[in-house]
N, C-alpha and C positions, 0 to 999 in steps of 0.2 A: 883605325882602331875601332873596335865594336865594343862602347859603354856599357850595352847593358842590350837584353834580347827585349826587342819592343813587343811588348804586350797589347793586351785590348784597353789597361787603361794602367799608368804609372802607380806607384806606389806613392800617395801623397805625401807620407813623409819625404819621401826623394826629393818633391817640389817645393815643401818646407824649409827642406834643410838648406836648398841651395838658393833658394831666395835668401835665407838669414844668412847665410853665407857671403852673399853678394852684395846684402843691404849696405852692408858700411861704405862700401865704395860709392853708391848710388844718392845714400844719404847726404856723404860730402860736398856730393857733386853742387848741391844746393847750401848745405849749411856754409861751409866754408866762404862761399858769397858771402853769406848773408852776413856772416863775423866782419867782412875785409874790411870795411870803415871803419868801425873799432879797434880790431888788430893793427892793423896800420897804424893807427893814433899813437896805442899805448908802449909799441915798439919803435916810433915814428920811420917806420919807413916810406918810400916817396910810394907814388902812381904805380910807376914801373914796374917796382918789387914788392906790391901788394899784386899787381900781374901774375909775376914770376910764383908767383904763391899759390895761382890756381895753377898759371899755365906748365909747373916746376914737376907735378903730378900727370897734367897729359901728355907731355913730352916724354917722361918716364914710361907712362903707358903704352904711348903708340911705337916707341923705338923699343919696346922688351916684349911686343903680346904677341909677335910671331914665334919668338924663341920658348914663349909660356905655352903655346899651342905644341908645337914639338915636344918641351917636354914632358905634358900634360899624356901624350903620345906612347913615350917612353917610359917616363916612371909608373903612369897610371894617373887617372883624373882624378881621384877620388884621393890618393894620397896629397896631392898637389891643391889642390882643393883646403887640406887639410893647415898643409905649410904657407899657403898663402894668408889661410884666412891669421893662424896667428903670426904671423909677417907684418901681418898689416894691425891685428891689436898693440905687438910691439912699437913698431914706428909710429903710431898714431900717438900712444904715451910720448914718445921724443918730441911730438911735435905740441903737444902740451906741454912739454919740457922747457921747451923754450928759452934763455933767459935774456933776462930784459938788460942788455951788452951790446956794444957795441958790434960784437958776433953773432947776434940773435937772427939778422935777415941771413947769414949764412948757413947757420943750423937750421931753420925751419925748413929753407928753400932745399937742401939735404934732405931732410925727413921726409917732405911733404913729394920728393924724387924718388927716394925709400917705399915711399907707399904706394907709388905706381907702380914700380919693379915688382913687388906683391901683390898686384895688383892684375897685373898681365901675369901674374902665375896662378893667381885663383880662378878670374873670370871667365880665359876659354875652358879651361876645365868644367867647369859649372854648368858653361850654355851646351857643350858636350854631352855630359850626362844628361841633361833637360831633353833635347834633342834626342840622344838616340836611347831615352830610358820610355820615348812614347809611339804610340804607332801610325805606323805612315801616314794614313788617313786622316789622324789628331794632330798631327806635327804643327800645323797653322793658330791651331785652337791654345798648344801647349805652349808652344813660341808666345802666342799673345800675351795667355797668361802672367806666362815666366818675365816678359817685356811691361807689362799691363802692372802687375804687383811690383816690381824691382820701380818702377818709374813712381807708384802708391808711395813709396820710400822716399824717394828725390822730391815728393810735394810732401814730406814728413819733415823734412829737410828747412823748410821754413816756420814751421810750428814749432819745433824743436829748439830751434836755432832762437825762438823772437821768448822763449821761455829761459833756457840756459844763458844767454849773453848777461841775463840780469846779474849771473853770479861774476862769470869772466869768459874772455873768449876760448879760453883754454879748457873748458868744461866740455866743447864741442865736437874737441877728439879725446876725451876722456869717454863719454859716453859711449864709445867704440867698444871699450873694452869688457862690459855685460853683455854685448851683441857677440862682443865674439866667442866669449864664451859657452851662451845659448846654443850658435852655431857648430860649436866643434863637435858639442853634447850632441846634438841631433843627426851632423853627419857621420858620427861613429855609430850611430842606431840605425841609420837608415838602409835599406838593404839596396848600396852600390856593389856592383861587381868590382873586382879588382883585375879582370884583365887589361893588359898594356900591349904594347907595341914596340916593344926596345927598337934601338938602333944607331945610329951614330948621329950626334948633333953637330948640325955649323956652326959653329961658335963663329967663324973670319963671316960668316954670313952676319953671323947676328952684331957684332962689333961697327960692319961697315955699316948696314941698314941704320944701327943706334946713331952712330956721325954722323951717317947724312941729312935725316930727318932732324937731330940737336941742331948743327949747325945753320940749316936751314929757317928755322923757328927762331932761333936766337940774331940772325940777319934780320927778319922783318920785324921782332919785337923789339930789338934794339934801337931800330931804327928810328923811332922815335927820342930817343935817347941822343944817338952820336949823327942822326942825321944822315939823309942819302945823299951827300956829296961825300962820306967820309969812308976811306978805306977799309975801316972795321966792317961797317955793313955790307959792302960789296965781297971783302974777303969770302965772310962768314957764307953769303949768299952761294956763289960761286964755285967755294968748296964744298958747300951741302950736294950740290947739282953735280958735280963732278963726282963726289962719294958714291952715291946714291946709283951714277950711272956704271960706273966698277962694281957695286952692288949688284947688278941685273949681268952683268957680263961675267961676273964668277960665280951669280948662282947658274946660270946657262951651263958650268960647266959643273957644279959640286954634284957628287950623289951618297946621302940624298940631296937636297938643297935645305936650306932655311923654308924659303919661299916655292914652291911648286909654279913657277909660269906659265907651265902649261897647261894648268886651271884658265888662265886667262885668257885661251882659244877656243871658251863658250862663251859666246854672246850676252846670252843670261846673264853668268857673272860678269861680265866684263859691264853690263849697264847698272847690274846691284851695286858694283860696287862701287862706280862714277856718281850712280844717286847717292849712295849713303854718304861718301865723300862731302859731297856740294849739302845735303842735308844737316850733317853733320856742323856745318857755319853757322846754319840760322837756330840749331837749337844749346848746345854745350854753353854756350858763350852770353846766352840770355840770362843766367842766375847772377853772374857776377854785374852785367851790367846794366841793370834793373835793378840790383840793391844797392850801387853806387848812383845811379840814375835817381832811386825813389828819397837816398839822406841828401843828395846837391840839389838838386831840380826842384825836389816835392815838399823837401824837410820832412820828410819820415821817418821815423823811428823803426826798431827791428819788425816792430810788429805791423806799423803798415807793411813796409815791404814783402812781409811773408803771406799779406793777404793777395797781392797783387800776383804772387809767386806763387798762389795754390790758388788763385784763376786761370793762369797758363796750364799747369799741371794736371787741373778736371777736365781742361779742353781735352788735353793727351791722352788722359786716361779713359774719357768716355770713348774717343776717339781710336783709340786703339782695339777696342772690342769689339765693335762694328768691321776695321778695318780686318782682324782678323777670323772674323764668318767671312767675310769679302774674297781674303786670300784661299780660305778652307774650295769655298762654293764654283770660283773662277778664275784662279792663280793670281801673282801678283801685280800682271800690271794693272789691272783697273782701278785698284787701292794706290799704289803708288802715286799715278797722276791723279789721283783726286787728291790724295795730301797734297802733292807738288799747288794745282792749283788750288787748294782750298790756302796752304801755308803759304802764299806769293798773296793770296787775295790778303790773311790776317796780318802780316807783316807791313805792306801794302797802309792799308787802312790805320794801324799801329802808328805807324810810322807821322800820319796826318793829325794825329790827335796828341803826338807826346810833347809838342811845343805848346798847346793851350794850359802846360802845369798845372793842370785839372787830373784827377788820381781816378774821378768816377769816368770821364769818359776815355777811360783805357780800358774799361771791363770786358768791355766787348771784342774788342780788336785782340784783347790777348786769349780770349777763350780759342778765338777762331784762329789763330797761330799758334797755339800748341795745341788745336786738335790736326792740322795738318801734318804736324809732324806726327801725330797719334796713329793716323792713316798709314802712314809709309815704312815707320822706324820696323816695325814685328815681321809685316811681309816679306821687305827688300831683306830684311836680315835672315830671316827663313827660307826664303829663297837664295839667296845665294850660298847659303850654307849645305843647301841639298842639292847642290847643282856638279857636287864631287865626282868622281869617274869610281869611288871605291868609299869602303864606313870610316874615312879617315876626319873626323868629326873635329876631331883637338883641332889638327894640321889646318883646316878653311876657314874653321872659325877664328883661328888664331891671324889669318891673313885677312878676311874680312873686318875684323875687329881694330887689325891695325891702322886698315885704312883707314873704317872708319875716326880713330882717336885721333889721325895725324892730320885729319881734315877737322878737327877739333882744336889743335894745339896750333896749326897753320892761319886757321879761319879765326881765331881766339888772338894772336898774333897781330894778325891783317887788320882784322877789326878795331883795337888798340890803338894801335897807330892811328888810321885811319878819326880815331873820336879826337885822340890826342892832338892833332895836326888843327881839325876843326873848330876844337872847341878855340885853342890856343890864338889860332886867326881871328876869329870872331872876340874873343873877349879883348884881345890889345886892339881892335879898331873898334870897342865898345866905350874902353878906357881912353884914345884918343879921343873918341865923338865925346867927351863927360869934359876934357881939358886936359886930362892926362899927357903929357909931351911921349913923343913915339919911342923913344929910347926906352925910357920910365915905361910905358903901357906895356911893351917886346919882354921887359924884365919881369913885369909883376904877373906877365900872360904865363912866359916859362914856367915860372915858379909855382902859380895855381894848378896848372898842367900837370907841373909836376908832382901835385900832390892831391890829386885825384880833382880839384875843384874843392878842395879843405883849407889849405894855409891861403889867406889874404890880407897878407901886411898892408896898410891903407894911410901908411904915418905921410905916403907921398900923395895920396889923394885929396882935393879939397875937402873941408869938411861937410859944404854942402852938395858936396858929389857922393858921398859911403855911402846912402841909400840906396841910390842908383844902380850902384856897381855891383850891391848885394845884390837887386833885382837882375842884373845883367850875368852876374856867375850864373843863377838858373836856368835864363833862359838861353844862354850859349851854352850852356852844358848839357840842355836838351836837343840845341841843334845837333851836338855830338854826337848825341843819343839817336836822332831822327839818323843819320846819317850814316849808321852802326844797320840800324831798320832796315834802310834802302840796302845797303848791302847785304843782307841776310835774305831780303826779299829776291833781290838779283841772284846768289847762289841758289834759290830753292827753285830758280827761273829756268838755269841751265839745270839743278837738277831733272825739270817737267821732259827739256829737250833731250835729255841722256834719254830717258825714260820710255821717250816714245821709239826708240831703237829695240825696245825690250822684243823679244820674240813672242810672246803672249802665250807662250806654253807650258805645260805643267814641267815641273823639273825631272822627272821620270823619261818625258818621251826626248827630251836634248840628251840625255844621258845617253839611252839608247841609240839616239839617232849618231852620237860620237863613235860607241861602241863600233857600233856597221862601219862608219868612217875608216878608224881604227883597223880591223881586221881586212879593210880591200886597198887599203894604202901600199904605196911599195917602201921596204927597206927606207930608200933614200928622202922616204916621205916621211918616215916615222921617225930618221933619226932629225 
């Protein structure tokens, strides 16, 4: 699909519009963390399904933004674009909607699914236009940009959030709906082309991909719930991997396909999209749990937590403008593995400091962990979005995008559990070591667990032990948290190694170099 004829320099409204455009998604991504202690309270839902609240929206995202890139394709970006953004002021109201009922964890966890479907219908459309409305040369600088300001939003996202929770949490997807307004005003002025690309969609593509990736996500985030002895997890697990694998075997044969695979016999993309994958772990998944981390741990309120949240987010954002003259001046891998290692080093370091429940010395640790990722995110996604055989902009970005989300929703999953298991062990042999009997400590551990590190009935604890135990929830809910770190630090570890596979060339001469492939292949080689 060809967006728009690249000029010598965009039409900045275009770059306006589609930032506001995309803001609300981006803003979420943060505020909604930052609500989830609250939220949960005043709806009482447990651990799990203030989870399911973030995680309810990237699962939506990542199983629908291959099918939003297609039709983005088809219909036209610009209309899509259109329909997404009020899709998503819609749902965003439902989801301040709310009502406070024993139904209420069902309708939100619906809306807040609603608003990624819209979600993966606005944003490859968006990064499309961005992409091909600027010129080849700028493409590094524009990408930054467009990555650089959209992220400006996600550290807006904590201001926002530590101002509006005073009234209710529900103000937080109300404020959606002047943005989107703003947004629609600007995208009908801005001078997008409306060429498209019709053609027939896989819907049996897009169905099976949505299975296997839900089921999959809902195996490991469950699992903390029903446990790895128990057949539900295993089922869910099992049948994601089996879907997923019919998934690849009947896009092999569809035409067109959902998914294009044989995008994935260039090198280049095949290591963008492994980095952004494993990248994608160590950064999606820090808003939510750093604003649970900073009310159990630190006793923060919204507003500590949004400062500690817009220390992460200047790391990324300085971080990202450098990384993108980097990518401009010398392609993307040399930006890449320096995020890789600089975000292994701040995770790393993070991670050593989050048990002294000291709030000043994490300032540092977190600058230098979201500027690694500031380093990587705009390149790897820039590049592997220009690494297509043809201007089919929707269709790459629509599959790079998924990966990326579903190594968000995956790594957001994993990591959950993972704190959940931690913290849990830790606090019942903290309450044993206090006098608690092991039965009694196994009960009161669940239950805490289960409710982020918030409910702590103590009517069984001694009386001269409830100090203690207060002390002991923080600091076991920090080891959860160190242990969330390490494992963020470990994917950004194998991202470094994906990384150094990268072909170190500009995305022009693999293109070409396919092309000649292409053309001296035989028949039998091509089909």
């Amino acid at each position: 699909m060809t967006v728009s004829t690249p000029t010598a320099r965009m039409s900045p409204l275009v770059m306006v519009s589609m930032i506001l455009a995309v803001s609300m998604s981006f803003i979420d991504q943060t505020i909604v963390a930052i609500a989830s202690p609250d939220l949960q309270n005043d709806l009482g839902l447990t651990s799990n399904q203030g989870e399911w609240v973030i995680n309810a929206y990237l699962v939506a995202l990542a199983a629908t933004f291959a099918l939003g890139g297609r039709i983005a394709d088809a219909w036209g970006p610009r209309r899509m674009v259109l329909v997404g953004v009020a899709g998503f002021a819609i749902t965003s109201a439902l989801c301040g909607a709310t009502p406070d009922t024993s139904w209420a964890e069902a309708w939100l966890i619906t809306a807040r699914a609603a608003q990624g479907v819209f979600a993966a219908v606005l944003l490859p459309a968006a990064i499309s236009i961005v992409y091909g409305s600027a010129a080849p040369e700028r493409r590094g600088r524009s990408m930054a940009m467009f990555f650089g300001l959209t992220g400006a939003f996600t550290a807006l996202g904590p201001i926002l959030g530590s101002y509006l929770l005073e009234w209710s949490w529900r103000v937080i997807f109300w404020i959606n709906l002047p943005v989107a307004a703003a947004a629609l005003i600007t995208v009908t002025l801005a001078p997008i082309t409306r060429e498209r690309r019709p053609g027939r969609i896989d819907w049996v593509g897009a169905v099976l991909v949505a299975a296997g990736m839900a089921l999959s996500v809902i195996g490991f985030s469950q699992s903390a719930v029903w446990g790895w002895d128990s057949v539900r997890t295993w089922a869910c697990l099992v049948a994601g991997a089996l879907v997923l694998v019919v998934f690849v075997l009947v896009e092999r044969r569809r035409q067109p396909p959902l998914i294009r695979l044989d995008i994935f016999r260039l090198r280049g993309f095949r290591v963008d999209s492994g980095v952004l994958f494993f990248a994608m772990v160590g950064f999606v998944p820090v808003s939510y749990f750093l604003s649970v981390y900073g009310a159990v741990s630190l006793g923060l309120d919204a507003n500590g937590v949004s400062i500690l949240l817009l220390l992460y987010f200047l790391g990324f954002l300085l971080a990202a403008q450098v990384g993108g003259r980097i990518f401009d001046a010398r392609g993307a891998k040399p930006t890449i593995l320096l995020g890789c290692l600089v975000g292994v080093a701040g995770y790393v370091w993070w991670a050593t400091q989050v048990t002294t429940l000291n709030a000043s010395d994490q300032h540092h640790p977190l600058l230098l962990a979201g500027a690694g990722i500031g380093f990587l995110l705009g390149p790897s996604s820039a590049d592997a979005v220009s690494r297509t055989h043809d201007a089919s902009y929707g269709e790459v970005t629509g599959i790079n995008q998924t990966i990326r989300n579903y190594g968000s929703a995956l790594g957001f999953a994993v990591l959950g559990t993972i704190a959940t298991h931690v913290f849990t062990d830790r606090f019942a042999s903290s309450l044993v070591g206090l006098g608690v009997g092991r039965g009694t400590a196994d009960d009161l551990a669940r239950r805490a667990a289960a409710s982020g590190g918030g409910e702590r009935d103590l009517s069984q604890v001694p009386a001269s032990a409830r100090r203690a135990v207060e002390q002991a929830v923080a600091a076991d809910f920090a080891q959860g948290m160190r242990a969330v770190l390490i494992g963020m630090a470990v994917a950004l570890g194998v991202a470094f190694l994906i990384a150094l596979r990268h072909p170190g060339d500009r995305p022009a001469q693999e293109d070409a170099a396919a092309e000649r492939d292409a053309a001296t292949s035989t028949p039998a080689e091509q089909a």
